[in-house]
Steps between C-alpha positions, in 0.01 A plus 500: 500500500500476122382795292281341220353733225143463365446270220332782280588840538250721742393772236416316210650687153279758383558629125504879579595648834500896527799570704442648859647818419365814297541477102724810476776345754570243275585733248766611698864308475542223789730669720284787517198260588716333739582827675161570476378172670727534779300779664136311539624372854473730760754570799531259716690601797278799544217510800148581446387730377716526210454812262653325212272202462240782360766589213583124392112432462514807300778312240335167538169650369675631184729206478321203593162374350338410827349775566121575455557910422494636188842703622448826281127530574564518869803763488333790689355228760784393646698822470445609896580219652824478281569855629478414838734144474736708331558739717521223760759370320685755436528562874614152550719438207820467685358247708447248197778274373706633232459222291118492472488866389757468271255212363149742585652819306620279230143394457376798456721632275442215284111589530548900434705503240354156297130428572279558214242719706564886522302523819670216680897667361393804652345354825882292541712761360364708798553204714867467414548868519363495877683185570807634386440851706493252818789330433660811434641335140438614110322305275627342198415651146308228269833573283738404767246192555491379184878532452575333801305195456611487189849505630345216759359258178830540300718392796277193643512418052896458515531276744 
């Protein structure tokens, strides 16, 4: 069976398409975005009811543009439930594959230490520091961040 493509393409051009993510991720450099994008999907190999599909509609809501909520005018709304999944989490945390937390505390690092919004720094920055209590690891500085990615976008320029 032959493939054949459609004669015109299936979304017509448009003149100006806002991107699907937030305004103040693009500000950021690509790798950081890309690192950044890796962490919408949630983990796959674990059973219901996962605990950590709660935090990566938290990042999705302050990364994507999908979402109805204003994010910072619902802060205090959400903050029980988040208390609850995190603890949760925390329990569970060695049960989760290594590689999607590396991805999950990435994210929100990238969130606490870069989003425009006090209130939603704060509300990560506390994430990260009760993700990282779990894990039983230290969190990176924004100073070691920044110097490491920039150690990441001078290497991947060289080649």
């Amino acid at each position: 069976m032959k493939y054949h493509s459609p004669a015109k393409p299936i979304f017509p051009p448009v003149k100006k398409i806002r991107p699907a993510i937030q305004d103040w991720v693009l500000y950021l450099p690509p790798l950081v975005q890309s690192d950044l994008l890796k962490s919408l999907r949630g983990c796959d190999t674990m059973p219901f009811p996962d605990h950590s599909k709660f935090l990566v509609k938290e990042i999705r809501k302050v990364v994507t543009r999908n979402d109805k909520d204003n994010y910072s005018s619902n802060y205090f709304k959400y903050q029980g439930k988040l208390q609850e999944h995190l603890y949760k989490l925390k329990d569970y945390i060695e049960k989760y594959p290594t590689h999607f937390l590396v991805h999950l505390l990435e994210a929100v690092k990238i969130i606490a230490y870069t989003h425009p919004n006090q209130e939603t720094r704060d509300k990560f920055a506390y994430i990260q520091l009760q993700l990282h209590k779990g894990s039983l690891t230290n969190p990176e500085t924004p100073s070691e961040m920044k110097r490491r990615y920039k150690a990441k976008i001078r290497s991947t320029r060289m080649k």
